[in-house]
C-alpha positions as CSV (number, residue, x, y, z in Angstrom):
1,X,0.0,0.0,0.0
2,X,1.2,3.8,-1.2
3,X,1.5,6.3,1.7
4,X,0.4,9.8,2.3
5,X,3.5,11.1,0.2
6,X,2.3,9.4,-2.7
7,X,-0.5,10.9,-2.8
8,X,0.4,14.5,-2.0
9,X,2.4,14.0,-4.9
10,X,-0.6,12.7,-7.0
11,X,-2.6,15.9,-5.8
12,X,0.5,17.9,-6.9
13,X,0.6,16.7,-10.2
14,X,-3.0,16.9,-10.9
15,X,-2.9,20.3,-9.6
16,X,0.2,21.4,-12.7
17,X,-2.1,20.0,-14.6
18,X,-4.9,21.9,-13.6
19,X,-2.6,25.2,-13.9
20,X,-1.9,24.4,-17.4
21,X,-5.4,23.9,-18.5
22,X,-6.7,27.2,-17.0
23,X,-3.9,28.9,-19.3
24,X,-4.8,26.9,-22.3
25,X,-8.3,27.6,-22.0
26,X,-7.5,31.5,-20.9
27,X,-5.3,31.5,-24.3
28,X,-8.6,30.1,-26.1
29,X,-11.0,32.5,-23.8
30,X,-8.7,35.6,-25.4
31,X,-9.1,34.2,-29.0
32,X,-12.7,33.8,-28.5
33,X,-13.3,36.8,-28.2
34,X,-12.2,37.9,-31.0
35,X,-14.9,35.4,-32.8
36,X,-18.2,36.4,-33.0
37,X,-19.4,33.1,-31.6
38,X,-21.0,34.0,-28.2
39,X,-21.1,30.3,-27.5
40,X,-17.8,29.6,-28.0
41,X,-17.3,32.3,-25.5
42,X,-19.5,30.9,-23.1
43,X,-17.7,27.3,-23.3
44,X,-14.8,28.6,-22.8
45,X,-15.4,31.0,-19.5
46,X,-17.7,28.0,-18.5
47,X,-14.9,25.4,-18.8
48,X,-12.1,28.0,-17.4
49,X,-14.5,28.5,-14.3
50,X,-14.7,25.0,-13.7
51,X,-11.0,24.2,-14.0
52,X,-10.6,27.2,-11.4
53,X,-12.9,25.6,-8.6
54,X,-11.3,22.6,-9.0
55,X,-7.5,23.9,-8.8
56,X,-9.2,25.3,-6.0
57,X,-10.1,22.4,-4.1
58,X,-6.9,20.7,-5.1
59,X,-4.9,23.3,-3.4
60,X,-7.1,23.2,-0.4
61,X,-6.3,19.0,-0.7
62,X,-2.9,19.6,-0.6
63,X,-2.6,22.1,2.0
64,X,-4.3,20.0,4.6
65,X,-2.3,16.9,3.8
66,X,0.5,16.5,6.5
């Protein structure tokens, strides 16, 4: 059986992850804008809000792991 240090590091890693989805989809967000397709705008804030909460909780994972 894995112990707590495995996965913290599992959390970690799912967290860089995270961080590099949020700027992909802020990179897409910005381009997006530029198109006149107000869903594609919505999708992308909608997905890049979502990827935000869950860096979010992640980080709060992490933090209270020993």
């Amino acid at each position: 059986m894995r112990g707590r240090n495995w996965i913290k590091a599992l959390r970690q890693d799912e967290a860089r992850q995270v961080r590099a989805r949020i700027a992909e989809l802020e990179r897409n967000l910005t381009a997006a804008s530029a198109s006149p397709s107000r869903q594609q705008r919505h999708e992308a804030g909608h997905e890049l809000r979502n990827a935000k909460f869950r860096l979010e909780r992640l980080e709060e994972c992490i933090s209270a792991m020993p």
